[in-house]
N, C-alpha and C positions, 0 to 999 in steps of 0.2 A: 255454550259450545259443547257439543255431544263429543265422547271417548275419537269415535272416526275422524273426525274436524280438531280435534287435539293431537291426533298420531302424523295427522299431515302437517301439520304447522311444523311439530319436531321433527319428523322426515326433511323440511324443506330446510330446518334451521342448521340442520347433519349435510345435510349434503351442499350446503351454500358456505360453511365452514370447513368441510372438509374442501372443495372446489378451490376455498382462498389456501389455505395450508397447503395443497400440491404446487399453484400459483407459487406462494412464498416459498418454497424450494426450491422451483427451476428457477426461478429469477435468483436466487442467492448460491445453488452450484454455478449459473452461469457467471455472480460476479468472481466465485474463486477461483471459476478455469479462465478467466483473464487474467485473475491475479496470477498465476500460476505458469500460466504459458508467456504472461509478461517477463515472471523473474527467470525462467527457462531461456527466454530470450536475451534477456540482459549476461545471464551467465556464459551462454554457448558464444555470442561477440565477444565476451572479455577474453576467453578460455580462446578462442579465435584471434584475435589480435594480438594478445601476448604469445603465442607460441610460434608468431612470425617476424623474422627481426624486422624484414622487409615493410610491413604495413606497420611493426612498431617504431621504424624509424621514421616513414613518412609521416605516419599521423602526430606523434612524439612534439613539433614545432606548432603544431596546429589544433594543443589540447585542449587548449580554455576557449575555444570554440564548443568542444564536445561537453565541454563542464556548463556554458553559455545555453547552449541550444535547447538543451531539456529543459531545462528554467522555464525557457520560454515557451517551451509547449506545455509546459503544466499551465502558468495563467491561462494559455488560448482556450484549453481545455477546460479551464476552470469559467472563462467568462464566454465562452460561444459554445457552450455543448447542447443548451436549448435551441441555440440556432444552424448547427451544421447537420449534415444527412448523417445517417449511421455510419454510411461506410463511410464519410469521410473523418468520423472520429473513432472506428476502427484501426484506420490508418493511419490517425496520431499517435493515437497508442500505441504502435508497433512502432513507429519509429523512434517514439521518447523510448522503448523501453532497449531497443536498441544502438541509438547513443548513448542511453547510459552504461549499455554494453562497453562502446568504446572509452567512455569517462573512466569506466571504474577496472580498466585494465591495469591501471597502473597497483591495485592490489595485490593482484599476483606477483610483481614487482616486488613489492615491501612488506609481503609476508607470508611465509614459507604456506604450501599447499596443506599442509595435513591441518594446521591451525586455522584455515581458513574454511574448512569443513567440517573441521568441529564446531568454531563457533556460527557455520551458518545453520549445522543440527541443531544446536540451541536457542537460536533465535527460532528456528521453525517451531521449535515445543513452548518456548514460551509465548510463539505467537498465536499458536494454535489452543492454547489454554485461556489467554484471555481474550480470540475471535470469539469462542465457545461461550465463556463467560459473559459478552456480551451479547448474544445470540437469547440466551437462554433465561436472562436475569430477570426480576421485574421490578428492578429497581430505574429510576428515573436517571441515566447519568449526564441529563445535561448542564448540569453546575459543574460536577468533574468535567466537562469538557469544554466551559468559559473557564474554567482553572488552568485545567491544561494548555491551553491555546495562549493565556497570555504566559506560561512559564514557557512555552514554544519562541514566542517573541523575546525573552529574555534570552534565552539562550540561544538565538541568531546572533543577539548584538554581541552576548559574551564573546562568541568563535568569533565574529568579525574583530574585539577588539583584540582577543589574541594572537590574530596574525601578525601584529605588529607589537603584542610583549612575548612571546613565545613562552609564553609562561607554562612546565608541566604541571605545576599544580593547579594551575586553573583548565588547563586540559585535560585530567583529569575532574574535576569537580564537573565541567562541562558533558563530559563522558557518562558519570554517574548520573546525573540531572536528564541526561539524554535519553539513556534506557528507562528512569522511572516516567519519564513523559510519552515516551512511543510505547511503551505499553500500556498507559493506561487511554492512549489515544486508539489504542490496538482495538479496546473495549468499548469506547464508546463509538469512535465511526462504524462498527462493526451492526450497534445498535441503529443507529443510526440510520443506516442503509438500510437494514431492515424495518425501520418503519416506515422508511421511502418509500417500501413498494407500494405500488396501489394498483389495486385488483379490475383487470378488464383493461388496460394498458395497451394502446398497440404494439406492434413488435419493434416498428420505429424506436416511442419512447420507452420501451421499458429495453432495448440492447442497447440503447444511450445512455440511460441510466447506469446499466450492470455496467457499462466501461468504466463512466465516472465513480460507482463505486469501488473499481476494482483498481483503476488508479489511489484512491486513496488510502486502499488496504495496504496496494503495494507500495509507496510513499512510507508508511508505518513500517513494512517488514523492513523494507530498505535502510532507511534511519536507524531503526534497531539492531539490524544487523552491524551498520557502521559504527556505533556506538559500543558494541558487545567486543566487535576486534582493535575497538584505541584499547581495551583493557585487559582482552583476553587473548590478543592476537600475539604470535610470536614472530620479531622481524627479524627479516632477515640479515 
C-alpha cells in the first residue's frame, strides 16, 4: 500500500470516528434533556400542587393512586418500549414524570423548602460526578451493577418490611444503603446507555432509546435524592 492509499484509509478511519463521537453526543445530550426536563417537570407539579390547598385537598384522598400509577408506567416502559411509537413513549414519559410531580408533593409538606434545595444541589453534584464518571471510565462496571441490583432488591424488601416495624434505625441504615446504591447505579447505567448507542439508528429507535435512557438516569437522581433528604432533610 503506497503513502496515498495509507493517508485515505486514516482519513476514512478519522472521519468515521469522529461521525460515531458526534453521534454519541447528540444521542447522550438528548438522553439528559429528558432527564432534565423530566425532573423540571416533576418539580414544577409538586411546587404546583402544594401551593394550592384546593387541588391539595382533592388530590390528598386519592394519593396512593399517584404513588400507584408511576409504578406502573415504569414497567409499561420498561417492557413495551421496543414495541410503541416515539411519541407514544414520549408521552409516557411526561406523564410518569408528572404524577410523580403529584406523588411527591407531599415533600413540601414534611420538609421545610430551604432543606430541600439543598439537598436536591447535592444530589445534582453527586450525580453529576458519578454520570461523568461513568461516561468517561474504561473500566467494565458490569459486576458493580449485578451487585448493585441485587443490593437494590434488598433494600425494597427492607422498606417494605419497615413499614410495618417502623424501626428508625433501620430506616436509617436503609437510607445509607440507598445513596451508596443509586450512586453507584448513577455510574453504571450511565455507562450503560452509552454503550447502547449504536451508530446509524433511526430516529425512531435511537429517541426511544434516549427516553428509556433517560428514564433510568432519572429513577437514579430520584432515589438519591429521596435517600439524601431521610438524612439530610430538615422537617418540618
Amino acid at each position: 500500500m503506497n503513502d496515498r492509499s495509507k493517508n485515505k484509509t486514516i482519513l476514512g478511519v478519522e472521519r468515521t470516528t469522529l461521525a460515531y463521537s458526534e453521534g454519541l453526543r447528540t444521542y447522550m445530550l438528548s438522553v439528559y434533556n429528558y432527564m432534565a426536563m423530566g425532573l423540571g417537570l416533576t418539580g414544577g407539579v409538586a411546587l404546583l400542587i402544594v401551593s394550592s390547598p384546593v387541588l391539595l385537598q382533592t388530590i390528598m384522598p386519592m394519593m396512593w393512586l399517584f404513588i400507584i400509577a408511576p409504578i406502573v408506567l415504569v414497567f409499561f416502559l420498561s417492557f413495551r418500549i421496543n414495541a410503541i411509537q416515539f411519541s407514544t413513549a414520549q408521552m409516557v414519559f411526561w406523564l410518569y414524570a408528572a404524577l410523580n410531580g403529584v406523588a411527591f408533593s407531599v415533600i413540601f409538606l414534611a420538609y421545610t423548602y430551604e432543606s430541600i434545595a439543598r439537598v436536591f444541589f447535592i444530589t445534582a453534584g453527586m450525580f453529576a460526578a458519578m454520570s461523568l464518571y461513568g461516561y468517561t471510565t474504561k473500566r467494565d462496571l458490569t459486576a458493580m451493577g449485578s451487585f448493585l441490583f441485587m443490593g437494590l432488591i434488598g433494600l425494597i424488601i427492607a422498606s417494605v418490611v419497615n413499614i410495618f416495624l417502623a424501626s428508625s434505625m433501620l430506616q436509617f441504615i436503609v437510607s445509607v444503603a440507598g445513596v451508596i446504591i443509586f450512586t453507584g447505579l448513577t455510574a453504571y447505567d450511565t455507562q450503560s446507555i452509552k454503550e447502547g448507542y449504536v451508530e446509524g439508528s433511526s430516529a425512531e429507535v435511537a429517541g426511544k432509546r434516549a427516553i428509556f435512557g433517560a428514564l433510568r438516569l432519572y429513577l437514579d437522581f430520584i432515589n438519591l435524592f429521596l435517600m439524601l433528604l431521610r438524612l439530610m432533610g430538615d422537617r418540618r
